[in-house]
PDB file with one MODEL, atoms N, CA, C and O in Angstrom:
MODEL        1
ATOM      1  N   UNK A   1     113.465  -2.467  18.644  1.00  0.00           N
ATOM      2  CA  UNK A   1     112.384  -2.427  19.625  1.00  0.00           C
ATOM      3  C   UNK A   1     112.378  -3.743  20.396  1.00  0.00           C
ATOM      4  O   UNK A   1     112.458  -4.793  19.758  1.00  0.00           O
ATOM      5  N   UNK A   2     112.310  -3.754  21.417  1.00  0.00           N
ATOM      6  CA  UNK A   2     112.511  -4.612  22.883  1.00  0.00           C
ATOM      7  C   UNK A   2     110.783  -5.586  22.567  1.00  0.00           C
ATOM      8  O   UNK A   2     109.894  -5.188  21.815  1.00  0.00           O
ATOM      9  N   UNK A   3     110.760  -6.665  23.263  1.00  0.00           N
ATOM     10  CA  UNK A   3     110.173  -6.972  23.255  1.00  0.00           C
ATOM     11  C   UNK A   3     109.004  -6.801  24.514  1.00  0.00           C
ATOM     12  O   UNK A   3     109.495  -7.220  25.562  1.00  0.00           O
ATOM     13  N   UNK A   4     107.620  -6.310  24.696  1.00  0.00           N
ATOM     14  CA  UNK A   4     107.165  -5.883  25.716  1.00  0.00           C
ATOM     15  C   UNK A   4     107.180  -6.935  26.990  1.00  0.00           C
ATOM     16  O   UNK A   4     107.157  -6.643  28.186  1.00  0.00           O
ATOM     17  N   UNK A   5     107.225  -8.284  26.364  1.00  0.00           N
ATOM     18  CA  UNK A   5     106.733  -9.058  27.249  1.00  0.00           C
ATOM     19  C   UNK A   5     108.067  -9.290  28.481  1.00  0.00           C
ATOM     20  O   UNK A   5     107.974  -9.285  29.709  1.00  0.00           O
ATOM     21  N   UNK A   6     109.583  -9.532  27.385  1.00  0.00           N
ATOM     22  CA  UNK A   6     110.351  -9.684  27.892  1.00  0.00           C
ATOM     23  C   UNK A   6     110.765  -8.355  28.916  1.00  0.00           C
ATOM     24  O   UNK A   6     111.472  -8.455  29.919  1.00  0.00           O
ATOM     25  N   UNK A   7     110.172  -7.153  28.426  1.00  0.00           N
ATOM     26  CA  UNK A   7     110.262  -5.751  29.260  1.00  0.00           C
ATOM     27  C   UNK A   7     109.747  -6.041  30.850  1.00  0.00           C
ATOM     28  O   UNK A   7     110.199  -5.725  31.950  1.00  0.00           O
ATOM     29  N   UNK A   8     108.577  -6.801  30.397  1.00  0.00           N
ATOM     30  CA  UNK A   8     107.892  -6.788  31.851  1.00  0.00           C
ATOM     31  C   UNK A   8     108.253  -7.942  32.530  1.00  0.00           C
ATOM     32  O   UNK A   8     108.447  -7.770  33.734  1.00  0.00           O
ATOM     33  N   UNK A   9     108.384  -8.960  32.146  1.00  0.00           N
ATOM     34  CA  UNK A   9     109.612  -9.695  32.684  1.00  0.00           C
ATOM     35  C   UNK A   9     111.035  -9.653  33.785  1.00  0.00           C
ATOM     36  O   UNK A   9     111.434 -10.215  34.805  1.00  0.00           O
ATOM     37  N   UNK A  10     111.523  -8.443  32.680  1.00  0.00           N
ATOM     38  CA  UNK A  10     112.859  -7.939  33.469  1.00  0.00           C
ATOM     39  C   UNK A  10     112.118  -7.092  34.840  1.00  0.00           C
ATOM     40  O   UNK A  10     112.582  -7.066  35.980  1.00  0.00           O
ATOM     41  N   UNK A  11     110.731  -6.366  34.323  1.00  0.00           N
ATOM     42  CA  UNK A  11     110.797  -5.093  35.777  1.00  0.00           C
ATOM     43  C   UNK A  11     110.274  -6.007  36.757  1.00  0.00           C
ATOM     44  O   UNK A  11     110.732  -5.749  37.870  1.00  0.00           O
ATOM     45  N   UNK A  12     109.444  -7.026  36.743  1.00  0.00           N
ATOM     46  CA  UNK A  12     109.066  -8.201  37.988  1.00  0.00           C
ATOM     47  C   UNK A  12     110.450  -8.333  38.290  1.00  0.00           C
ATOM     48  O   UNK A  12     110.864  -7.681  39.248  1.00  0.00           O
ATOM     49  N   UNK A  13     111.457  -9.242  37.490  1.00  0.00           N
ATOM     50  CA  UNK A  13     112.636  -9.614  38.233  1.00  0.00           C
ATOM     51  C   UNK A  13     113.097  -8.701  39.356  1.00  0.00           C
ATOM     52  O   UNK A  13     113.192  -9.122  40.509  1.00  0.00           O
ATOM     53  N   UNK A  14     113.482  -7.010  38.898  1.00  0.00           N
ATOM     54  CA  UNK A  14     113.734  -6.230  39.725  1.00  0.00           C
ATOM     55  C   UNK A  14     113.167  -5.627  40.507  1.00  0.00           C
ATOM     56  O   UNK A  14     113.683  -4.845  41.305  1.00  0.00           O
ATOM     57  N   UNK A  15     111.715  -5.954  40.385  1.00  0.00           N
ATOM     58  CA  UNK A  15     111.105  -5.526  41.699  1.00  0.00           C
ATOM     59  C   UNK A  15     111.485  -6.706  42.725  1.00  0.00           C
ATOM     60  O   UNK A  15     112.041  -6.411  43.783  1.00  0.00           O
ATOM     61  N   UNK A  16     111.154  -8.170  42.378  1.00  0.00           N
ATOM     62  CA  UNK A  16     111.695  -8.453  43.427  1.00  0.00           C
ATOM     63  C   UNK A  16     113.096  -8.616  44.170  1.00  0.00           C
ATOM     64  O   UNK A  16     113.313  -8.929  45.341  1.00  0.00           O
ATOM     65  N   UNK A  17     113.847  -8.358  43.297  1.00  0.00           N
ATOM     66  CA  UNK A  17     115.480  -8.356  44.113  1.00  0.00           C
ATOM     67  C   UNK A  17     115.138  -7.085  44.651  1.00  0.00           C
ATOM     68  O   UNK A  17     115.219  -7.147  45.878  1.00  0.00           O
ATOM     69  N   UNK A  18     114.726  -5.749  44.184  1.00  0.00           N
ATOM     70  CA  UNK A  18     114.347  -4.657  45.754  1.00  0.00           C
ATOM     71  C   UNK A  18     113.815  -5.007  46.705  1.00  0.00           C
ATOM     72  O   UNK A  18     114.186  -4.499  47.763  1.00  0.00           O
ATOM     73  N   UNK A  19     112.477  -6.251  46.729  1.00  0.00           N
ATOM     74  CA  UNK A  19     111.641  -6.522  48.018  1.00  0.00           C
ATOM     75  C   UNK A  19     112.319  -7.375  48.916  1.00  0.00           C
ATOM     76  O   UNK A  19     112.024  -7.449  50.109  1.00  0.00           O
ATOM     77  N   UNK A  20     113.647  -8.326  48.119  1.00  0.00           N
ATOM     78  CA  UNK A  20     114.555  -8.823  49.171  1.00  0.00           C
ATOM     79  C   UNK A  20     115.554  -7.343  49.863  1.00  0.00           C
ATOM     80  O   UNK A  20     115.969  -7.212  51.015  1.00  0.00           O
ATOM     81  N   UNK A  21     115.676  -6.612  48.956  1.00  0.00           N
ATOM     82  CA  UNK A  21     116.978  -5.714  49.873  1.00  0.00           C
ATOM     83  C   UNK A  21     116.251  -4.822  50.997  1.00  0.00           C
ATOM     84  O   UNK A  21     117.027  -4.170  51.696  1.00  0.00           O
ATOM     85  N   UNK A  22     114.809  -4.689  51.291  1.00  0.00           N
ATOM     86  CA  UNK A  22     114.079  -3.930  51.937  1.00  0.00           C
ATOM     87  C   UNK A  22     113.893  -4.753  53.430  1.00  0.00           C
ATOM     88  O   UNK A  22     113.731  -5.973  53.441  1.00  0.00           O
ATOM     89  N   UNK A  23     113.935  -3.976  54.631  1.00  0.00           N
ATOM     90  CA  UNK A  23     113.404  -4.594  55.870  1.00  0.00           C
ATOM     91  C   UNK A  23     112.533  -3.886  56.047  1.00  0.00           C
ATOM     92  O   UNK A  23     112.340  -2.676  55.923  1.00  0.00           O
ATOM     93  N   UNK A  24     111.701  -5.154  56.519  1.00  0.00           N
ATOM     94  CA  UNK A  24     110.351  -5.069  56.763  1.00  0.00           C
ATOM     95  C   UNK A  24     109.777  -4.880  58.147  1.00  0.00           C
ATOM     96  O   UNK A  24     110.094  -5.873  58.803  1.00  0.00           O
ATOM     97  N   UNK A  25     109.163  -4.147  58.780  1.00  0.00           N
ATOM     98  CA  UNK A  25     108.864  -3.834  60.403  1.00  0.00           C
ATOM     99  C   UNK A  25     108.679  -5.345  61.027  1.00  0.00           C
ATOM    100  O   UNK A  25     108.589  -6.389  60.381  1.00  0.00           O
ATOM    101  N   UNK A  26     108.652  -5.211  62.202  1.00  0.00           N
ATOM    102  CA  UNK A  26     108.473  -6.181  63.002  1.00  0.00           C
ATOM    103  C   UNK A  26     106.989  -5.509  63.525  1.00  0.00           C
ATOM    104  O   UNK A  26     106.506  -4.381  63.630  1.00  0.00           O
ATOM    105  N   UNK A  27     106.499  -7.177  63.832  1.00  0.00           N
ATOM    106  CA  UNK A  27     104.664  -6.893  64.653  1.00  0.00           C
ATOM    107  C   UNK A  27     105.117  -5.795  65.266  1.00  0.00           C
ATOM    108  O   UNK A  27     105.034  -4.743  64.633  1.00  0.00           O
ATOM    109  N   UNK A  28     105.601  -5.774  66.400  1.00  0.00           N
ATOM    110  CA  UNK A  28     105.786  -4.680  67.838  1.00  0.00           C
ATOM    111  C   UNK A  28     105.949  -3.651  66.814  1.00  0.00           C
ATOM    112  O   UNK A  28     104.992  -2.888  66.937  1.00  0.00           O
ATOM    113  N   UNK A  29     106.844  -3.203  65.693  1.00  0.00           N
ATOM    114  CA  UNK A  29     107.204  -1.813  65.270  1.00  0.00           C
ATOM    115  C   UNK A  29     105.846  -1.498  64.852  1.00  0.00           C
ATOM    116  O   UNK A  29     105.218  -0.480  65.145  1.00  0.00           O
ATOM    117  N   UNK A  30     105.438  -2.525  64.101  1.00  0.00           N
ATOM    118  CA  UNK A  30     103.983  -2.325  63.359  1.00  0.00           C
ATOM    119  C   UNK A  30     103.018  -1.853  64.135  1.00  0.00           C
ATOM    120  O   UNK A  30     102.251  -0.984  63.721  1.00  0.00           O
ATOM    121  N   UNK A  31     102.921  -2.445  65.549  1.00  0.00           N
ATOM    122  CA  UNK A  31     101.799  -2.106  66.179  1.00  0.00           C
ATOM    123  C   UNK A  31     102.256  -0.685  66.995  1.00  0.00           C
ATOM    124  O   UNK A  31     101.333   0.037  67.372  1.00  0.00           O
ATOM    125  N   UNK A  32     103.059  -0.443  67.157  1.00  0.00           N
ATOM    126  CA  UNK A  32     103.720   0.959  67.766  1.00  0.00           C
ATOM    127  C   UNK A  32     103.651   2.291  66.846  1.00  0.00           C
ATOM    128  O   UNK A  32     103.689   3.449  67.262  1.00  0.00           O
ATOM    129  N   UNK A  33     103.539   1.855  65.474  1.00  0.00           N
ATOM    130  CA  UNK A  33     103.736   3.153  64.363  1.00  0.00           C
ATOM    131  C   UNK A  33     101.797   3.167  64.338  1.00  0.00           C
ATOM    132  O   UNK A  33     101.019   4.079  64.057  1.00  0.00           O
ATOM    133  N   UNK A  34     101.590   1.948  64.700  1.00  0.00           N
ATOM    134  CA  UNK A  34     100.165   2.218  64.127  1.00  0.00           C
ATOM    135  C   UNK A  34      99.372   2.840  65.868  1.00  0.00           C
ATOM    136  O   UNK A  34      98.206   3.233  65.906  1.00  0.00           O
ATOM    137  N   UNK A  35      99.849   2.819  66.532  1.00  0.00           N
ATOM    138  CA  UNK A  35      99.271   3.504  67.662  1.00  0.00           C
ATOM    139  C   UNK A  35      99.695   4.664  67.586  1.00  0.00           C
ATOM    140  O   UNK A  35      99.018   5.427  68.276  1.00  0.00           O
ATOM    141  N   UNK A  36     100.969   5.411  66.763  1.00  0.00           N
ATOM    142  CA  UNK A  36     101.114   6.682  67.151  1.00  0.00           C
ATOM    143  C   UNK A  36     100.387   7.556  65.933  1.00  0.00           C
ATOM    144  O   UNK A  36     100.118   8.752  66.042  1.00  0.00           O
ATOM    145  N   UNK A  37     100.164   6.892  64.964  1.00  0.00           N
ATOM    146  CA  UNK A  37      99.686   7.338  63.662  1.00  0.00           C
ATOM    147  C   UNK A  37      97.960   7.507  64.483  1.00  0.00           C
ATOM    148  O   UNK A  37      97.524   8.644  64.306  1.00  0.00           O
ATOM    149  N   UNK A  38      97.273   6.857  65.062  1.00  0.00           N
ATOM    150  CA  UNK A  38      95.713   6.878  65.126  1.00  0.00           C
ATOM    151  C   UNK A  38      95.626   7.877  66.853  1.00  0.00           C
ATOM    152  O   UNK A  38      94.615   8.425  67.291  1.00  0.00           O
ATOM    153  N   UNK A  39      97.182   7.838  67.606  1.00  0.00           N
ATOM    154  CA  UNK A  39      96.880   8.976  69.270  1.00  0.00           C
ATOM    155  C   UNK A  39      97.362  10.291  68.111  1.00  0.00           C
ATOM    156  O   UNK A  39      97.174  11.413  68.581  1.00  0.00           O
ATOM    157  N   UNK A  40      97.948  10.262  66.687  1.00  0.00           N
ATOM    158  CA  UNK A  40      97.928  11.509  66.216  1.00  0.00           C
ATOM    159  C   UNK A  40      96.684  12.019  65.569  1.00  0.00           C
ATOM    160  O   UNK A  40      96.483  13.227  65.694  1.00  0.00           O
ATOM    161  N   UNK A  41      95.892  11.377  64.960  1.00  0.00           N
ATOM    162  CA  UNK A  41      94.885  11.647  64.289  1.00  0.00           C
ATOM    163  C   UNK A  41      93.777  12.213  65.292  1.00  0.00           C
ATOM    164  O   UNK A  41      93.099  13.227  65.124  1.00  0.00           O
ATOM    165  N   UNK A  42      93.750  11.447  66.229  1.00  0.00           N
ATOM    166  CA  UNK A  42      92.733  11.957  67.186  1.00  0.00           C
ATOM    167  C   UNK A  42      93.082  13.208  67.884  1.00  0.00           C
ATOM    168  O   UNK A  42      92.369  14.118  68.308  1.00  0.00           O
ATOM    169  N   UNK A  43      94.352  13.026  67.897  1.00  0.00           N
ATOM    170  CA  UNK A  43      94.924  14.804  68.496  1.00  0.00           C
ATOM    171  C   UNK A  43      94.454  16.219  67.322  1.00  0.00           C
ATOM    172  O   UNK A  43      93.758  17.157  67.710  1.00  0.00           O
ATOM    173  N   UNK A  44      95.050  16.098  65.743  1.00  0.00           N
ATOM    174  CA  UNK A  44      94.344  17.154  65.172  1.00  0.00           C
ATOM    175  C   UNK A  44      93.025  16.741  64.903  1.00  0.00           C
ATOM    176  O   UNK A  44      92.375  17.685  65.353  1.00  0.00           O
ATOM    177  N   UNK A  45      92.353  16.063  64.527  1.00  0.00           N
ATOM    178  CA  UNK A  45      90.823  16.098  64.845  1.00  0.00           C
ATOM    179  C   UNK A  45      90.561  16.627  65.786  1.00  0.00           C
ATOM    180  O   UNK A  45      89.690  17.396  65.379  1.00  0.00           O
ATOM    181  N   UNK A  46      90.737  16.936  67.530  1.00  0.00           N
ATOM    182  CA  UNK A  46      90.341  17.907  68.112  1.00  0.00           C
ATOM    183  C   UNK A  46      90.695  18.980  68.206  1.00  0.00           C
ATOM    184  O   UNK A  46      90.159  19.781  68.973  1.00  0.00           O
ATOM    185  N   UNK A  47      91.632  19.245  67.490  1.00  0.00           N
ATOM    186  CA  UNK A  47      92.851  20.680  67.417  1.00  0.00           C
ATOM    187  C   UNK A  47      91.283  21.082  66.156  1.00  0.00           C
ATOM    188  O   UNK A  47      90.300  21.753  66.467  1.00  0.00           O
ATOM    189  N   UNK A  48      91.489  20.548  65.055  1.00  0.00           N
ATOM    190  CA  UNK A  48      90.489  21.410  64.016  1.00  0.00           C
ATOM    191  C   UNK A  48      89.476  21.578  64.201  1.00  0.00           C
ATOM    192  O   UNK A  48      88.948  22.577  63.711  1.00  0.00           O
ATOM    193  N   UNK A  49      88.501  20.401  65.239  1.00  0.00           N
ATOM    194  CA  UNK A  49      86.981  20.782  65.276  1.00  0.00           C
ATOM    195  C   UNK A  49      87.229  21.824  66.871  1.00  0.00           C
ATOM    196  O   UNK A  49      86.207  22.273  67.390  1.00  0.00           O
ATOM    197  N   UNK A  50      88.344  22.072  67.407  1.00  0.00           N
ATOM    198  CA  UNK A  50      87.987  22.991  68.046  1.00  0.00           C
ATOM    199  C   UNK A  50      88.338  24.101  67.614  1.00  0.00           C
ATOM    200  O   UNK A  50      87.637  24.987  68.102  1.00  0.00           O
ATOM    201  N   UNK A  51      89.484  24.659  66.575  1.00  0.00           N
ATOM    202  CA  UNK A  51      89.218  25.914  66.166  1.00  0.00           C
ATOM    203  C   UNK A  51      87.936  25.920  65.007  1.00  0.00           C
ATOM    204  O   UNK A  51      87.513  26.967  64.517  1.00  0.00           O
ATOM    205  N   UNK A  52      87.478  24.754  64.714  1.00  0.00           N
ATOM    206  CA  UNK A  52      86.488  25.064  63.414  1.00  0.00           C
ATOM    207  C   UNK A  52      85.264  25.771  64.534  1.00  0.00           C
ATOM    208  O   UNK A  52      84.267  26.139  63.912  1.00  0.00           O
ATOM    209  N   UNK A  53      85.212  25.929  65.537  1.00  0.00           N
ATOM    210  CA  UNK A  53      84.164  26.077  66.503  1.00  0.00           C
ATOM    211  C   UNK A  53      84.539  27.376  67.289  1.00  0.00           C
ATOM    212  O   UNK A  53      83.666  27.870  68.003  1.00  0.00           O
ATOM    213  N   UNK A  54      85.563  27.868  67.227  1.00  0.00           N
ATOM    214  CA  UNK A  54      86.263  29.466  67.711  1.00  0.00           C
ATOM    215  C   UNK A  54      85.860  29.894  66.456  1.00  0.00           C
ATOM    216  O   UNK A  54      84.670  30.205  66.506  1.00  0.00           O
ATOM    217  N   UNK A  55      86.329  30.042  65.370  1.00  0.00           N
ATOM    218  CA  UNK A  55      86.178  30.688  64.194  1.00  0.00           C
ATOM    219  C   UNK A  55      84.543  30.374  63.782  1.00  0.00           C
ATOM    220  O   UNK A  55      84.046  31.414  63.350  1.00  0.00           O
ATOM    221  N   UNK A  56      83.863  29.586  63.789  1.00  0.00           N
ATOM    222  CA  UNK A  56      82.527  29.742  63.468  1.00  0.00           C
ATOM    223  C   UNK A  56      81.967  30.545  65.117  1.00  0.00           C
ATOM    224  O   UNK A  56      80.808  30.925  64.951  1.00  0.00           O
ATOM    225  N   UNK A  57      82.330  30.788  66.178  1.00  0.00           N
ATOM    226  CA  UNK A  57      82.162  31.728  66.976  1.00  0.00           C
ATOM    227  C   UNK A  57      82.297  33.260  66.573  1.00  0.00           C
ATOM    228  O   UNK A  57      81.608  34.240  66.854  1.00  0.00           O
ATOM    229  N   UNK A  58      83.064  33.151  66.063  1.00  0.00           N
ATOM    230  CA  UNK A  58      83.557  34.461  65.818  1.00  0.00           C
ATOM    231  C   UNK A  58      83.282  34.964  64.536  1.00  0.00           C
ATOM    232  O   UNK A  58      83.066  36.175  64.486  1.00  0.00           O
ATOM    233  N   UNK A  59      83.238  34.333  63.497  1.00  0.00           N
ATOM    234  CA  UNK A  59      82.072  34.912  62.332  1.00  0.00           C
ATOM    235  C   UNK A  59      80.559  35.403  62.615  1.00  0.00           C
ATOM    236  O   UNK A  59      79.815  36.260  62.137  1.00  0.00           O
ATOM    237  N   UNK A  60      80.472  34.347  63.718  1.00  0.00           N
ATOM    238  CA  UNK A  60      78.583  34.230  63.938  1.00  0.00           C
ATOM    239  C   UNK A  60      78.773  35.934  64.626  1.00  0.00           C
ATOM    240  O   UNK A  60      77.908  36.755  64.322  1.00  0.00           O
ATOM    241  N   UNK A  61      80.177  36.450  65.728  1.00  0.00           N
ATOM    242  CA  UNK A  61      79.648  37.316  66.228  1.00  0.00           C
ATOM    243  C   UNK A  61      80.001  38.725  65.292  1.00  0.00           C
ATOM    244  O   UNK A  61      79.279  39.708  65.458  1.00  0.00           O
ATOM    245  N   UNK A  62      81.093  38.783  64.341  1.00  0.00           N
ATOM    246  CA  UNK A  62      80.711  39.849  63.529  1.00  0.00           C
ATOM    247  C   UNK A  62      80.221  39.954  62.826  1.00  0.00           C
ATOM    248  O   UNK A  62      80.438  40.925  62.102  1.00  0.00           O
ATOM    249  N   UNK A  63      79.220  39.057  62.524  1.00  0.00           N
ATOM    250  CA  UNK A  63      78.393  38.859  61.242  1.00  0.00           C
ATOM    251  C   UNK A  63      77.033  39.417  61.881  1.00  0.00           C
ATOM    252  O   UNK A  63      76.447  40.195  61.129  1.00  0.00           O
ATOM    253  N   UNK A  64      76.590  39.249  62.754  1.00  0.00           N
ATOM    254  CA  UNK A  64      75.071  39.429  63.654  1.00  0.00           C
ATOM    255  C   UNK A  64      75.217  40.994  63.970  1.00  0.00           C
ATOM    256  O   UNK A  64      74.209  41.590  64.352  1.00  0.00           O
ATOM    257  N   UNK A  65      76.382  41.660  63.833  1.00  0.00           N
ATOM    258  CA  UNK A  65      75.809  43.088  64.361  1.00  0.00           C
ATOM    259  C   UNK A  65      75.784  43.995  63.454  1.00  0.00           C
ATOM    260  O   UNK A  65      75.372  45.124  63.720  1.00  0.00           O
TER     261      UNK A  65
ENDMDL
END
């Protein structure tokens, strides 16, 4: 049986030799993913509250007769 401490030891080491082999965005990418991520959100937010508003139309009208 391994020793735990030395266990966790080794997985820090290798996490960080992965965080060197990883590239990391640049500001501009950063600020470009994060503008298309929040002009998408606002796009289905009006896609759902406008069918949530056809379909509560259309219950209200076969439901009332």
């Amino acid at each position: 049986m391994t020793n735990p401490f030395l266990r966790a030891r080794t997985f820090v080491v290798e996490v960080m030799a992965e965080w060197k082999k990883s590239s990391w965005p640049t500001w501009k990418e950063l600020g470009d993913s994060t503008i298309v991520v929040i002009v998408t959100v606002l796009i289905l937010g009006v896609f759902v509250a406008l069918a949530d508003m056809v379909f509560l139309r259309i219950i209200a009208f076969l439901t009332k007769a």
